[in-house]
C-alpha positions as CSV (number, residue, x, y, z in Angstrom):
1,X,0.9,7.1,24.7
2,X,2.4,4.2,22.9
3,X,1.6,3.8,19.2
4,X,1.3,0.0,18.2
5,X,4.4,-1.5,15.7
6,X,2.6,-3.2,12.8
7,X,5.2,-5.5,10.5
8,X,3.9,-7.3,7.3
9,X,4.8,-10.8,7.8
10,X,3.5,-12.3,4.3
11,X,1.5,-10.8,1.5
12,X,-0.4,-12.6,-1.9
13,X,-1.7,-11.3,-5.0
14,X,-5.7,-12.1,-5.1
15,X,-6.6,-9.9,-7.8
16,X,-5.1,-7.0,-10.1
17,X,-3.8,-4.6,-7.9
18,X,-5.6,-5.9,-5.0
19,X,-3.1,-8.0,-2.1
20,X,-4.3,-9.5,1.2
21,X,-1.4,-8.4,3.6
22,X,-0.9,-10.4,7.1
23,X,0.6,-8.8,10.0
24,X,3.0,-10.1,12.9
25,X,-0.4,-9.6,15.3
26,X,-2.1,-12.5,12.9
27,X,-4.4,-10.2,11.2
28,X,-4.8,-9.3,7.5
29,X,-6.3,-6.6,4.8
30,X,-7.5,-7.4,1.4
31,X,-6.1,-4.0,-0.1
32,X,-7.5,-2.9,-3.5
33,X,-4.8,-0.2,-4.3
34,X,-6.3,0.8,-7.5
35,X,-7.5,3.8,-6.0
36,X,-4.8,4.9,-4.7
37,X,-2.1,4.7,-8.2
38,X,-1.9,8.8,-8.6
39,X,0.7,10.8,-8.5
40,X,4.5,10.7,-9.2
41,X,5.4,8.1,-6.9
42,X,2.0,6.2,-7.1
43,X,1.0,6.4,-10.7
44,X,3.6,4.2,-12.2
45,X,2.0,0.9,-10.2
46,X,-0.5,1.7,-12.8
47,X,1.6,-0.6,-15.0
48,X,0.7,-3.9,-13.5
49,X,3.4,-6.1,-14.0
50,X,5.5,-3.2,-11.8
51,X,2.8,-3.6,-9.4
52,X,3.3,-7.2,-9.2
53,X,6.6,-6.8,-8.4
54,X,5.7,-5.9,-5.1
55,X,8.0,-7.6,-1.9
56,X,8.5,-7.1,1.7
57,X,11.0,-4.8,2.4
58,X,13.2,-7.2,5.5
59,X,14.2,-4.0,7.5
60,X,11.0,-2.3,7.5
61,X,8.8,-4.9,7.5
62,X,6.1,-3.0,5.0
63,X,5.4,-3.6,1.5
64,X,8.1,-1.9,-1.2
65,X,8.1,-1.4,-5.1
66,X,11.1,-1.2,-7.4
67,X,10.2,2.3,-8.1
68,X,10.2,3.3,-3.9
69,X,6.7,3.6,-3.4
70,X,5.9,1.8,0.2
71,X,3.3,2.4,2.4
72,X,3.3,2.6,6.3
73,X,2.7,-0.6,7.7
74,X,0.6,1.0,10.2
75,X,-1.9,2.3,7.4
76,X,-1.8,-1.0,5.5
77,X,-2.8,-2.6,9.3
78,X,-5.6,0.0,9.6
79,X,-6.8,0.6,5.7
80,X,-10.3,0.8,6.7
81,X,-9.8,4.0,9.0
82,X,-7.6,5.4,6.3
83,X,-9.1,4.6,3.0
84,X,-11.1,7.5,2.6
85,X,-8.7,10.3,3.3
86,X,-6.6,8.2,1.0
87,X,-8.9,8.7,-2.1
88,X,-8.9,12.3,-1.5
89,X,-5.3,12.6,-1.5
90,X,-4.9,10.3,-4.4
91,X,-7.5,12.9,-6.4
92,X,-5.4,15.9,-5.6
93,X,-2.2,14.5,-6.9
94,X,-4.1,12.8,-9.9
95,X,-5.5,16.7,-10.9
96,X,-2.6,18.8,-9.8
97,X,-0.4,20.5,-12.2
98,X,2.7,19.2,-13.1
């Protein structure tokens, strides 16, 4: 089974912490990533002129921060189906011991 190739082709800030992301297959997401800012990796975007300094990473085609937190464009395409188990996860990092 073939598993589709997502690439963000363009991305703008419409709120804090909150992006609308287009894709090579001319959709988009509105993205409110709050939620998700837990853990290590995560938690730092907290600080939202980090967040802002989001780009497209040119050889991966998904969305990068200076601190190497990037998600798969395939989940960025697909939030909706993903959201949920993407809350959970960002609890359990947010309340596990350091």
């Amino acid at each position: 089974m073939r598993h589709p190739i997502y690439r963000v082709r363009a991305f703008d800030i419409v709120a804090p912490y909150t992006l609308r992301v287009q894709f090579d297959d001319m959709t988009e997401q509105i993205i409110d990533f709050q939620p998700m800012l837990a853990g290590e990796l995560y938690r730092p975007l907290r600080e939202l002129a980090l967040f802002n300094q989001v780009q497209i990473d040119q050889e991966i085609h998904t969305l990068v921060w200076p601190n190497g937190a990037d998600f798969d464009p395939a989940t960025l395409h697909n939030w909706p189906e993903h959201i949920e188990a993407l809350i959970a996860r960002a609890h359990q990092w947010e309340f596990a011991p350091v």
